[in-house]
Every structure is written in structure tokens, then in C-alpha cells.
VMD Tcl script that builds the backbone (N, CA, C; Angstrom):
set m [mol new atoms 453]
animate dup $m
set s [atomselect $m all]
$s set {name element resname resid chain x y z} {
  {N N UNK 1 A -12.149 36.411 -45.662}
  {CA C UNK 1 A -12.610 35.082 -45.903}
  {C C UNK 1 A -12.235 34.125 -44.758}
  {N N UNK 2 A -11.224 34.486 -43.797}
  {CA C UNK 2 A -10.670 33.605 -43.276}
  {C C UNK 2 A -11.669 33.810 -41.759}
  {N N UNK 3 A -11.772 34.339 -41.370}
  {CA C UNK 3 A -12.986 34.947 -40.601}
  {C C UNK 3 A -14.673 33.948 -40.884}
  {N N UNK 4 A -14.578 33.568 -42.063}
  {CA C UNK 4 A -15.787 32.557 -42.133}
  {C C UNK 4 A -15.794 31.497 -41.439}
  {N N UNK 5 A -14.352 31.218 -41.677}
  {CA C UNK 5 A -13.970 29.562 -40.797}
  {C C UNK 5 A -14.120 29.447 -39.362}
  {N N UNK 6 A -13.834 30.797 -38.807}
  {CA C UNK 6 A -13.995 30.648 -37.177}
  {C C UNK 6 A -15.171 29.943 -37.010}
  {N N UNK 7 A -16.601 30.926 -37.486}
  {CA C UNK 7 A -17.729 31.001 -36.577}
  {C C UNK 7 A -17.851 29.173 -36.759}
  {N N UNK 8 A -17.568 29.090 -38.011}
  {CA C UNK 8 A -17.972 27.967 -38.610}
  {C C UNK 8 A -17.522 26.337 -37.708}
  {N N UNK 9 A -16.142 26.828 -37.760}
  {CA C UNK 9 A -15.506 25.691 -36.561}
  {C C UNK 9 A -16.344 25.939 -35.650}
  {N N UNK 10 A -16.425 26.879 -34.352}
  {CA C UNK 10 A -17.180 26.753 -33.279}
  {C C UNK 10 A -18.516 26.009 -33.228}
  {N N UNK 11 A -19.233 26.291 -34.588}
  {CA C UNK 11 A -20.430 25.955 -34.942}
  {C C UNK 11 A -20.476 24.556 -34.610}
  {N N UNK 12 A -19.677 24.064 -35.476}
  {CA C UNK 12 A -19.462 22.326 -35.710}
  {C C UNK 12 A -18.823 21.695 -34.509}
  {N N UNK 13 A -17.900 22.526 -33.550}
  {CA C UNK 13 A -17.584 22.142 -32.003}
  {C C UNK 13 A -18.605 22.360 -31.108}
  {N N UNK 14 A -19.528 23.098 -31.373}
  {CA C UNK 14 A -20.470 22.818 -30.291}
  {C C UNK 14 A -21.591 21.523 -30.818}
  {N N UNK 15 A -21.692 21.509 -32.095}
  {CA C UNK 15 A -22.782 20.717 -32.181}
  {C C UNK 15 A -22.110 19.178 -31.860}
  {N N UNK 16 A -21.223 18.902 -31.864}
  {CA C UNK 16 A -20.300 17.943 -31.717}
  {C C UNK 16 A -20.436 17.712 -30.252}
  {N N UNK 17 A -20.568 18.627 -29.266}
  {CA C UNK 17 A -20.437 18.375 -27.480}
  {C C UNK 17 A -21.836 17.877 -27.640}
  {N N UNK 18 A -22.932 18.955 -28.169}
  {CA C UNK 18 A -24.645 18.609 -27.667}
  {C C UNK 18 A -24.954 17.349 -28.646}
  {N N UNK 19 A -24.101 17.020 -29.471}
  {CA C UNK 19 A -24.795 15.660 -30.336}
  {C C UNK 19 A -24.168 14.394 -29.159}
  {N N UNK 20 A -23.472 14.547 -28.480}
  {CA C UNK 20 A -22.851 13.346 -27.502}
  {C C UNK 20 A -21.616 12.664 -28.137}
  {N N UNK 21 A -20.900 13.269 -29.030}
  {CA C UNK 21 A -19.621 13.013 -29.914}
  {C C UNK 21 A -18.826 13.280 -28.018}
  {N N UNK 22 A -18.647 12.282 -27.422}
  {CA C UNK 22 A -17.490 11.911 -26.504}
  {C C UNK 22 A -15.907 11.603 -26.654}
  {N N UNK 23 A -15.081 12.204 -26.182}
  {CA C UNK 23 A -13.661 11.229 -26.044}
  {C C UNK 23 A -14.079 10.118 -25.710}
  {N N UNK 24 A -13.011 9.096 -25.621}
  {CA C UNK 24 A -13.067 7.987 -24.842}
  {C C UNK 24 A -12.512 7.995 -23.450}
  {N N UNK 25 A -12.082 9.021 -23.350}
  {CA C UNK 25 A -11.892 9.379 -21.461}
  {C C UNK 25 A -13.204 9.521 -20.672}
  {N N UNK 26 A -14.414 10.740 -21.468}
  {CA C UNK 26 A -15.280 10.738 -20.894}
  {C C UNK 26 A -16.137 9.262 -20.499}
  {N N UNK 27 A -16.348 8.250 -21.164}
  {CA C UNK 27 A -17.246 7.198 -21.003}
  {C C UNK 27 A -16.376 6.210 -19.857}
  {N N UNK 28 A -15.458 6.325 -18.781}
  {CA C UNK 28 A -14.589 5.930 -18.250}
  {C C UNK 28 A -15.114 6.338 -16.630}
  {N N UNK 29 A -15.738 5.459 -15.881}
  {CA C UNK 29 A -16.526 5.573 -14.845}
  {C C UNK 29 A -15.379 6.280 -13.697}
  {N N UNK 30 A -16.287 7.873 -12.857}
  {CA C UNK 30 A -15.814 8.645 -12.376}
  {C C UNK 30 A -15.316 7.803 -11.231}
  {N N UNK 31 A -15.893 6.702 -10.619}
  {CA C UNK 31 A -15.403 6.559 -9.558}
  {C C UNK 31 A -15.283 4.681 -9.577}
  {N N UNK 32 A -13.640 4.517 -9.111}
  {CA C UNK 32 A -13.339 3.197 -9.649}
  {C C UNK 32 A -13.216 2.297 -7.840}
  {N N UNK 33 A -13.459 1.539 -7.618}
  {CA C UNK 33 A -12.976 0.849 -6.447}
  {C C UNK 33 A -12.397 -0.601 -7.007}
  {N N UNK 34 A -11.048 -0.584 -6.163}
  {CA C UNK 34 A -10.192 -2.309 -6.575}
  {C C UNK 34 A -10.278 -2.767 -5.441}
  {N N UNK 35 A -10.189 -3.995 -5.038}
  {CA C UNK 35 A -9.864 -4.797 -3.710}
  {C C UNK 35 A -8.381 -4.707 -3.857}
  {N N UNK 36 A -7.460 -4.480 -3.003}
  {CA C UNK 36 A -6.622 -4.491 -2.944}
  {C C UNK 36 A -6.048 -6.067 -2.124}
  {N N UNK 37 A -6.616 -6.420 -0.962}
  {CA C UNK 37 A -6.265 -7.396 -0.427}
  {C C UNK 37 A -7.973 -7.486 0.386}
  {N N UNK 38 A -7.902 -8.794 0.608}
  {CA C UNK 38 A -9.274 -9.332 1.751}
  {C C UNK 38 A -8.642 -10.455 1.971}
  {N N UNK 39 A -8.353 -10.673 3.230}
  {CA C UNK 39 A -7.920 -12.057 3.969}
  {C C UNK 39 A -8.156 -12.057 5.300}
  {N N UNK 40 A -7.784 -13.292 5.695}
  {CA C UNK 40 A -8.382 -13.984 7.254}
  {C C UNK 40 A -6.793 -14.725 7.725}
  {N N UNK 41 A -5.991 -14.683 6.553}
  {CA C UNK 41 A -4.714 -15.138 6.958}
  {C C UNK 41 A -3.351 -13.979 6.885}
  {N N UNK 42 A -2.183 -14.301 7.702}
  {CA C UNK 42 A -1.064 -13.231 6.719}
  {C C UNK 42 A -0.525 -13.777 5.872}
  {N N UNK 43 A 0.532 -13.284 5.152}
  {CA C UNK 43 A 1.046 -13.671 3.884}
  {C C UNK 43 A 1.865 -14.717 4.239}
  {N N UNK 44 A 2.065 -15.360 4.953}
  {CA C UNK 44 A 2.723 -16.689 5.477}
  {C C UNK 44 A 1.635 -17.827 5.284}
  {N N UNK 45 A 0.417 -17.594 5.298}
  {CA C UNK 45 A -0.505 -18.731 5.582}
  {C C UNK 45 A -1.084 -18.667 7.012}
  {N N UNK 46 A -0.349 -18.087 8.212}
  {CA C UNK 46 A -1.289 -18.117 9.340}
  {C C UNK 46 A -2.392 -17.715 9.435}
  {N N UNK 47 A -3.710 -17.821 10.246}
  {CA C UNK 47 A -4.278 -17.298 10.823}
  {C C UNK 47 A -4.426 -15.906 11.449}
  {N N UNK 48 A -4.944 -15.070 11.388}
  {CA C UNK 48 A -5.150 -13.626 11.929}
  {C C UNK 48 A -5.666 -13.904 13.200}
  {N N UNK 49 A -5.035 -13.458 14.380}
  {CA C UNK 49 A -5.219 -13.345 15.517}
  {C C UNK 49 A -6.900 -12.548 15.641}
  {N N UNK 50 A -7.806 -12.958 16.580}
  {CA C UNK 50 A -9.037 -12.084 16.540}
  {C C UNK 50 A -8.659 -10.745 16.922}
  {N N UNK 51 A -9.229 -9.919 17.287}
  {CA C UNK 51 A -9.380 -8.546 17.395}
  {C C UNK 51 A -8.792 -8.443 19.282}
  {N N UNK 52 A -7.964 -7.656 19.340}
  {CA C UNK 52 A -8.215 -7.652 21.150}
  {C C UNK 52 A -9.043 -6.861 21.649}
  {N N UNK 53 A -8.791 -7.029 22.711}
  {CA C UNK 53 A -9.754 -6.332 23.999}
  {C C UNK 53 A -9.200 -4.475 24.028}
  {N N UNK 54 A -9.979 -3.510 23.964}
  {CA C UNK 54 A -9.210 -2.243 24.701}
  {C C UNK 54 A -10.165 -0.955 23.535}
  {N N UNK 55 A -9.489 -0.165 23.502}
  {CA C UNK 55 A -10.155 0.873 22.793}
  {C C UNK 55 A -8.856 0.707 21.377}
  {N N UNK 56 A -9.778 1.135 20.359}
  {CA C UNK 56 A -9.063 0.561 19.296}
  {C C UNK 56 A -8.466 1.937 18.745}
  {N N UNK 57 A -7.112 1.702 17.976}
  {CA C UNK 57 A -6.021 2.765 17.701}
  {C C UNK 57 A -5.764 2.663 16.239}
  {N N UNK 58 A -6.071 3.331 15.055}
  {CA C UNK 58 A -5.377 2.964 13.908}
  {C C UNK 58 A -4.089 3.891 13.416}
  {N N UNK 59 A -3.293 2.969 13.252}
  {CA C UNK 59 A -1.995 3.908 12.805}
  {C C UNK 59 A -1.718 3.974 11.283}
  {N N UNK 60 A -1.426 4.928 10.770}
  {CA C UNK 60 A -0.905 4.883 9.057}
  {C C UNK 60 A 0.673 4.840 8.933}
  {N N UNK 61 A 1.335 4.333 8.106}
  {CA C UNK 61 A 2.547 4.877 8.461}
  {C C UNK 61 A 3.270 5.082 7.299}
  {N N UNK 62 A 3.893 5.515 6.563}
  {CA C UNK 62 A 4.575 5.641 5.086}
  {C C UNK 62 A 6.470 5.251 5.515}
  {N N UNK 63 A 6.270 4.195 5.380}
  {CA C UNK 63 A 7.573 3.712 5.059}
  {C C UNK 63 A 8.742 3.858 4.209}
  {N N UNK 64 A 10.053 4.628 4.052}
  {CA C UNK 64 A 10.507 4.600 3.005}
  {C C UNK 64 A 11.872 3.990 3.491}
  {N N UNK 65 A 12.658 3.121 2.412}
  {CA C UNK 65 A 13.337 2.270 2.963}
  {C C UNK 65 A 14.155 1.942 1.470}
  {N N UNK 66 A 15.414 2.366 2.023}
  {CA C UNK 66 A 17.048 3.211 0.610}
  {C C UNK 66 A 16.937 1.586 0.271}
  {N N UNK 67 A 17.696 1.589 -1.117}
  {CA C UNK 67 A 18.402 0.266 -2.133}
  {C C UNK 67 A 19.073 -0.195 -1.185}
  {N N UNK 68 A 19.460 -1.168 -0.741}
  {CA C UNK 68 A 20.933 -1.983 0.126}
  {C C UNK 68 A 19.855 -2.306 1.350}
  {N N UNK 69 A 19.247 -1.605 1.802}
  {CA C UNK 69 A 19.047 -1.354 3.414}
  {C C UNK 69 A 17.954 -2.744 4.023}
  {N N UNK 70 A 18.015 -3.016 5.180}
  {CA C UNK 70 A 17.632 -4.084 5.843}
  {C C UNK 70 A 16.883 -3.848 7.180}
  {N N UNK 71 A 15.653 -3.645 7.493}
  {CA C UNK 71 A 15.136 -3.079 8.677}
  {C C UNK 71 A 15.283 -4.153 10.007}
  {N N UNK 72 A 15.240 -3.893 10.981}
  {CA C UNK 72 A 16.043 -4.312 11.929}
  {C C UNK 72 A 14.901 -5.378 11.896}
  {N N UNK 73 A 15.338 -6.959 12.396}
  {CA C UNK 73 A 14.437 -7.935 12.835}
  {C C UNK 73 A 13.116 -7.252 14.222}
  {N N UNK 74 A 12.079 -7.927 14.239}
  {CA C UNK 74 A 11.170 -7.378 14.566}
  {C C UNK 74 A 9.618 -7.497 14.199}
  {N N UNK 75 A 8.467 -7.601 15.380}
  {CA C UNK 75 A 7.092 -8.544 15.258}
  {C C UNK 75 A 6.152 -7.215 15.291}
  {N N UNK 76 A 5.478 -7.370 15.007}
  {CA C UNK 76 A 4.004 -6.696 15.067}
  {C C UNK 76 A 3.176 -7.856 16.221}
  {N N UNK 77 A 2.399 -6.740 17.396}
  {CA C UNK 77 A 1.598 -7.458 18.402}
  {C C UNK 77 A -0.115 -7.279 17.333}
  {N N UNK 78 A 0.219 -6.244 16.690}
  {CA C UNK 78 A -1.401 -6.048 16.319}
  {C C UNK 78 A -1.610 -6.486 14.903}
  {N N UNK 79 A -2.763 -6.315 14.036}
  {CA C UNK 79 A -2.978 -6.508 12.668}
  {C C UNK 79 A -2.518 -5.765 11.965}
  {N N UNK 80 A -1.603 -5.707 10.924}
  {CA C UNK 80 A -1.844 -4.907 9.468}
  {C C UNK 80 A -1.583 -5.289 8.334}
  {N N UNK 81 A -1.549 -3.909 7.262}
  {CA C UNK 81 A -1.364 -4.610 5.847}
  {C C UNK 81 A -1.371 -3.129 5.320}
  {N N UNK 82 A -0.354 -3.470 3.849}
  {CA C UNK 82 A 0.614 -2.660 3.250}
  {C C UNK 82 A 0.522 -2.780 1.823}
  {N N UNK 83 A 1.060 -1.864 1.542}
  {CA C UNK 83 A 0.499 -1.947 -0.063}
  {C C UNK 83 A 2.111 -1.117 -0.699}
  {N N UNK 84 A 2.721 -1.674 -1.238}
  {CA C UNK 84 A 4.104 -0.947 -1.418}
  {C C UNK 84 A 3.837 -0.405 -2.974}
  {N N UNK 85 A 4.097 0.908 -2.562}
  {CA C UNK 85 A 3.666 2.201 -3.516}
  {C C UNK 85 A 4.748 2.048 -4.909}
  {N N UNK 86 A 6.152 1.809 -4.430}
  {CA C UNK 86 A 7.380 2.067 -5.344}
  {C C UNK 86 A 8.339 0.645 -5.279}
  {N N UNK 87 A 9.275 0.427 -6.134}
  {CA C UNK 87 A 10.609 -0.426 -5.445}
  {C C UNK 87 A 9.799 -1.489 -4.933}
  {N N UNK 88 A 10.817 -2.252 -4.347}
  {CA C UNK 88 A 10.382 -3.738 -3.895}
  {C C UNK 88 A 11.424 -4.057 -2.936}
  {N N UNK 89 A 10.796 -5.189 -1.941}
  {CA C UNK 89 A 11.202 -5.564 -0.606}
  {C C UNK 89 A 10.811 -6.744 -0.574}
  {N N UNK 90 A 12.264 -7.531 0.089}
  {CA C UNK 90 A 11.854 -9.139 0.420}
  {C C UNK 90 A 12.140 -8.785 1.967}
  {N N UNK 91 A 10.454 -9.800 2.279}
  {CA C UNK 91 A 10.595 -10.017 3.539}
  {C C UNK 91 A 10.318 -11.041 3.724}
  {N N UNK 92 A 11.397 -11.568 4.985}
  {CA C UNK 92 A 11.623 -12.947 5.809}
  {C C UNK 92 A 11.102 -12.916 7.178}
  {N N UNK 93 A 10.819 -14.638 7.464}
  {CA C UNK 93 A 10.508 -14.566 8.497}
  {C C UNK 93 A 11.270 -15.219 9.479}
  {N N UNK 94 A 11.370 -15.715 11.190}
  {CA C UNK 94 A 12.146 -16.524 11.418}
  {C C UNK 94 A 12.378 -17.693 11.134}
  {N N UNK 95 A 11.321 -18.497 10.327}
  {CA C UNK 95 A 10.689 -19.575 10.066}
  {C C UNK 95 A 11.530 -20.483 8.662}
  {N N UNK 96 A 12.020 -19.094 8.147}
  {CA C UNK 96 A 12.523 -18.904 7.240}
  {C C UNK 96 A 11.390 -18.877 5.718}
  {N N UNK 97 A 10.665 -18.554 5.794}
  {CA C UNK 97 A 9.455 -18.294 4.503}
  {C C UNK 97 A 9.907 -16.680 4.124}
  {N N UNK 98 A 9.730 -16.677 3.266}
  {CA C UNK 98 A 10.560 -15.345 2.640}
  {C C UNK 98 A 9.064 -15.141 1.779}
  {N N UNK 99 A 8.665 -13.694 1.448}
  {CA C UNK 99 A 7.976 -13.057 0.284}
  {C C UNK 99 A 8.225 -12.053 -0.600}
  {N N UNK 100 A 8.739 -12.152 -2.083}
  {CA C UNK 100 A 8.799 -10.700 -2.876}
  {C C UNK 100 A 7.827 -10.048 -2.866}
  {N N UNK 101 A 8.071 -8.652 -2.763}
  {CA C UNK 101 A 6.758 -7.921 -2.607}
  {C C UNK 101 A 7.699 -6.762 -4.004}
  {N N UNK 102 A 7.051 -6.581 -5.253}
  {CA C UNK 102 A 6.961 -5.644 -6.075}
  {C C UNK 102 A 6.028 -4.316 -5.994}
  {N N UNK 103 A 6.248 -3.074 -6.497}
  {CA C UNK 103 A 5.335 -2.461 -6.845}
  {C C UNK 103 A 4.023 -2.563 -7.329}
  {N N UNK 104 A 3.139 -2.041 -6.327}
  {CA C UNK 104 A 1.273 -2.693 -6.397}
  {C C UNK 104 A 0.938 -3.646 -5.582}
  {N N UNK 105 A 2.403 -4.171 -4.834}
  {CA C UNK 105 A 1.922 -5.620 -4.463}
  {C C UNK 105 A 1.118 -5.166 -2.877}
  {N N UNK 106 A 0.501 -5.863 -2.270}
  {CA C UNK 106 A 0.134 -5.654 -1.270}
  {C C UNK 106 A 0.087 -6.887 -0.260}
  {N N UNK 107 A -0.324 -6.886 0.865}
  {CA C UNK 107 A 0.110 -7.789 1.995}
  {C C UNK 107 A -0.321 -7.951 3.601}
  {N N UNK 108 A -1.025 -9.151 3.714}
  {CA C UNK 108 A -1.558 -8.979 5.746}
  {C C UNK 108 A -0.089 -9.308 6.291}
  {N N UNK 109 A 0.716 -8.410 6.925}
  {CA C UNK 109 A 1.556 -9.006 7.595}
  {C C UNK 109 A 1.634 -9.976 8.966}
  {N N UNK 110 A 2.466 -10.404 9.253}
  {CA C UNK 110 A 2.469 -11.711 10.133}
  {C C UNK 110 A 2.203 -10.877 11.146}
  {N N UNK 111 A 1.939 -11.912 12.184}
  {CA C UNK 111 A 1.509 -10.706 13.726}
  {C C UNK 111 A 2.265 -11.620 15.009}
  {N N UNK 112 A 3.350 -11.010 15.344}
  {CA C UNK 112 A 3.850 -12.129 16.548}
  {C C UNK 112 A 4.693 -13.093 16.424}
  {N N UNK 113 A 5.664 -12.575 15.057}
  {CA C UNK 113 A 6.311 -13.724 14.510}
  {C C UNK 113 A 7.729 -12.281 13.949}
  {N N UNK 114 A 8.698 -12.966 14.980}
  {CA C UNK 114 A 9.995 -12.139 13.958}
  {C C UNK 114 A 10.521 -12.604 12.610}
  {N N UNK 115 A 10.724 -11.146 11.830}
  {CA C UNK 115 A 10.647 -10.824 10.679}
  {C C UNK 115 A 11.518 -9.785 10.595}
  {N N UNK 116 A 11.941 -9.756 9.158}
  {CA C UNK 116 A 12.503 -8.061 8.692}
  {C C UNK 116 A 12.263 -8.070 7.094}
  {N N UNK 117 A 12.634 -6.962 6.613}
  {CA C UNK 117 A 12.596 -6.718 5.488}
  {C C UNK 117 A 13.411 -6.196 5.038}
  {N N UNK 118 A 13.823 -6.120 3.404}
  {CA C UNK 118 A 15.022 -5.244 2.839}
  {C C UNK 118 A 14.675 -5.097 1.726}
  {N N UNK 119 A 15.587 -3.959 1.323}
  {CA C UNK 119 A 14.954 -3.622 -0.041}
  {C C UNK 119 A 16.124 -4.016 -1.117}
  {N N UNK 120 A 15.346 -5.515 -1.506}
  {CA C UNK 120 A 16.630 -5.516 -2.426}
  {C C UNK 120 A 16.502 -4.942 -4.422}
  {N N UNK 121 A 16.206 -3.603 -3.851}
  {CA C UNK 121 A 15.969 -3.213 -5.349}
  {C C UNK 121 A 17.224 -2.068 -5.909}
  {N N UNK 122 A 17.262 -1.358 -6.706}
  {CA C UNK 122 A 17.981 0.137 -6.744}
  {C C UNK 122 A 17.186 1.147 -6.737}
  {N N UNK 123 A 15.572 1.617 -6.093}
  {CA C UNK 123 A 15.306 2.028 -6.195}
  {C C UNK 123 A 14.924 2.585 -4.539}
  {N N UNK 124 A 14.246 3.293 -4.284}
  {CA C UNK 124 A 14.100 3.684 -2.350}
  {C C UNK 124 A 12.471 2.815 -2.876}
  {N N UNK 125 A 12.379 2.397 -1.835}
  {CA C UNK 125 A 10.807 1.329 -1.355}
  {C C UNK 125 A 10.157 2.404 -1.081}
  {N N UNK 126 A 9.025 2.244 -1.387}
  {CA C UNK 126 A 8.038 3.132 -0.532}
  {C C UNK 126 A 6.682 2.024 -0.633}
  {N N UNK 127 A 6.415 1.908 0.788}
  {CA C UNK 127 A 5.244 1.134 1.603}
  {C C UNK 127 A 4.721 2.189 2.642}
  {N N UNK 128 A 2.874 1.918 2.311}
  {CA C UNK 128 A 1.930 2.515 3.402}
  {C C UNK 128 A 1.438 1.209 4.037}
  {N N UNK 129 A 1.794 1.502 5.322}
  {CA C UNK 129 A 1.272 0.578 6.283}
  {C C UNK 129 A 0.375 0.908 7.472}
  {N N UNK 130 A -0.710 -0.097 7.656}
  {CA C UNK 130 A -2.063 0.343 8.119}
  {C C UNK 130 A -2.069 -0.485 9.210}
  {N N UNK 131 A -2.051 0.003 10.546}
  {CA C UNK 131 A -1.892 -0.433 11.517}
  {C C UNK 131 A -3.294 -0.907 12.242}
  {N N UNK 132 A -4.139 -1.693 13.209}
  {CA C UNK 132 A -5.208 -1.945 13.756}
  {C C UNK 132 A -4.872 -2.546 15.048}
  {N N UNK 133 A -4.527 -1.535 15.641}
  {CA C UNK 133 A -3.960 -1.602 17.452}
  {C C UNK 133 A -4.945 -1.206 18.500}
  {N N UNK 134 A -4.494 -1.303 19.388}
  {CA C UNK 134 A -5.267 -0.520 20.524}
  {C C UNK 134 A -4.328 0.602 21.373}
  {N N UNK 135 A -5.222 1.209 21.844}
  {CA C UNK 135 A -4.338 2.169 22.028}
  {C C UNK 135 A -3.748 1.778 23.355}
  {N N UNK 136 A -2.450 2.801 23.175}
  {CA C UNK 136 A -1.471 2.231 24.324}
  {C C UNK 136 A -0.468 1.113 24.392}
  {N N UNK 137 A -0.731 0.175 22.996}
  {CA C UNK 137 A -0.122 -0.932 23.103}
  {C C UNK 137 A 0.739 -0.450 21.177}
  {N N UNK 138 A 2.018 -0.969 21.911}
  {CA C UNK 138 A 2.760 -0.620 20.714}
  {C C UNK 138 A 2.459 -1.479 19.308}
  {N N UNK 139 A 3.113 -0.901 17.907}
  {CA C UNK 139 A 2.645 -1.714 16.995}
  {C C UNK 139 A 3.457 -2.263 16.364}
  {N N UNK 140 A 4.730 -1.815 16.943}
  {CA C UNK 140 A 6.158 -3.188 16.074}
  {C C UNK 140 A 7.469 -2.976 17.756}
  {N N UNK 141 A 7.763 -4.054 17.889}
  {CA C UNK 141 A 8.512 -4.844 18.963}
  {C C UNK 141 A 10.009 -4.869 17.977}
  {N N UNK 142 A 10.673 -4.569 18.586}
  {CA C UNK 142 A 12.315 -4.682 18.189}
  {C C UNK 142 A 13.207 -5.846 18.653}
  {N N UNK 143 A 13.843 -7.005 18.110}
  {CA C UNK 143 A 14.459 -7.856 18.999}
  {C C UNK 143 A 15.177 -7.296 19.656}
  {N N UNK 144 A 15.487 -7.708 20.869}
  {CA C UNK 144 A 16.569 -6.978 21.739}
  {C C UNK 144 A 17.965 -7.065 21.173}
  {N N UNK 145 A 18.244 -5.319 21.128}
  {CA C UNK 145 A 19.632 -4.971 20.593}
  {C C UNK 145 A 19.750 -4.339 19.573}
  {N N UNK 146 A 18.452 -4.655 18.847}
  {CA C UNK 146 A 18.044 -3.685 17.715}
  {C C UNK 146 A 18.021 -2.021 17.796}
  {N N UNK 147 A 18.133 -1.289 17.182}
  {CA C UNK 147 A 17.907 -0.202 17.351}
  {C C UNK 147 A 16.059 0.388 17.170}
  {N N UNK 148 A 15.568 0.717 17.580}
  {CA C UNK 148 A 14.112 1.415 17.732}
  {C C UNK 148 A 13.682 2.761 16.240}
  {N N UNK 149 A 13.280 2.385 15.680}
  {CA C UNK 149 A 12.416 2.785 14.376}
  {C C UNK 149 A 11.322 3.916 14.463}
  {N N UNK 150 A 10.369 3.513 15.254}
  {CA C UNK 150 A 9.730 3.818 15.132}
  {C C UNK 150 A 8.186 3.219 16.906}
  {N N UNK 151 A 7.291 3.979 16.819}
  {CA C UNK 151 A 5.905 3.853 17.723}
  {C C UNK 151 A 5.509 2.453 17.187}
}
mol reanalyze $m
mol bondsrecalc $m
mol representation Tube
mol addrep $m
């Protein structure tokens, strides 16, 4: 008797797929796009420098950056912007304008203006940062005395 119930379930599971009986996962569009950031300024309020002259270079870079830690003062010559994956980081400028940046948050950073960042969270930061250089020309400047990071 128990053998009746199989065919029987299957029966009623298939007619259930071909009648259009959906989860609510399925009706959930395959392909999603967010703006993450669109600006003409950095997160200070300046102006974005235009584009320079040269053959153009894009760099990616995955940042990870421990609880306590403080990255050395230091400018960007070219454009970018970051989107911090994990943890959170305040960054200052010389100007003294400071920004929290949380998890999700994203950001045009300043270009030509010393700055640093730290992570004042307990967790390790993790930021992808999207560089728009030219090639040959570096994409973060160290104040002198600093120690060197990174291209």
C-alpha cells in the first residue's frame, strides 16, 4: 500500500512544476545591477581632476587592513573609488575632514590631497580599490619618511 503514495507524490510534484506553482526565489530577477557610487566629486566635496594625458592604466587592488592599524599618510595622483567589503575605516584628511566608511559603504577618494586611514573597528577591513591611472605614473605617493605599501 505504501508503494501507492510514491507514484502518487511524484504525480502531484510534477504537476505542481508544469502548473507554474513557483518558490518565491524563482520569481527573483536573474540578473540584479546597483549603482554603487556615480560622482563628479570625492568624498570631501572636491572636484575630480579631468582625465590626464598618456595611455591609460587600471589598477584593482584588495586592501586588507588589521583592528588598531593606521596606513601611512599619503595622496593618490590619479582617480579612484572603493567599496569596503568588511569592517570599517575612518579616513582623514590634511584638512582635517574625516569620513566613516562602514561595511557596503563606498567612496571617490580625494586625489592630491594627504590623507590616511585606519581601521578603527575589531574586525580586519577589507576594501577593493579601483585605480584610473596612466601607465607609468604611480597611484599612491607616500609622505616622505613613510614607509612604501605598495605600486
Amino acid at each position: 500500500m505504501k508503494w501507492f503514495y510514491v507514484p502518487l507524490t511524484c504525480l502531484f510534484l510534477v504537476s505542481c512544476t508544469s502548473t507554474g506553482l513557483k518558490s518565491p526565489q524563482a520569481s527573483v530577477d536573474p540578473i540584479q545591477v546597483e549603482t554603487l557610487l556615480k560622482t563628479s566629486t570625492s568624498w570631501d566635496g572636491q572636484d575630480l581632476p579631468p582625465y590626464p594625458e598618456g595611455i591609460p592604466e587600471v589598477t584593482i587592488l584588495r586592501i586588507t587592513v588589521a583592528p588598531g592599524t593606521a596606513l601611512p599618510n599619503h595622496q593618490h595622483p590619479v582617480m579612484n573609488a572603493g567599496v569596503l567589503l568588511k569592517g570599517q575605516i575612518l579616513v582623514k584628511t590634511e584638512h582635517g575632514k574625516s569620513r566613516q566608511l562602514n561595511a557596503g559603504d563606498s567612496l571617490s577618494e580625494v586625489v592630491n590631497t594627504w590623507h590616511f586611514g585606519s581601521n578603527n573597528g575589531d574586525i580586519p577591513a577589507e576594501i577593493i580599490v579601483v585605480y584610473a591611472g596612466i601607465k607609468g605614473q604611480p597611484i599612491t605617493v607616500l609622505e616622505e619618511g613613510e614607509a612604501h605599501t605598495h605600486d
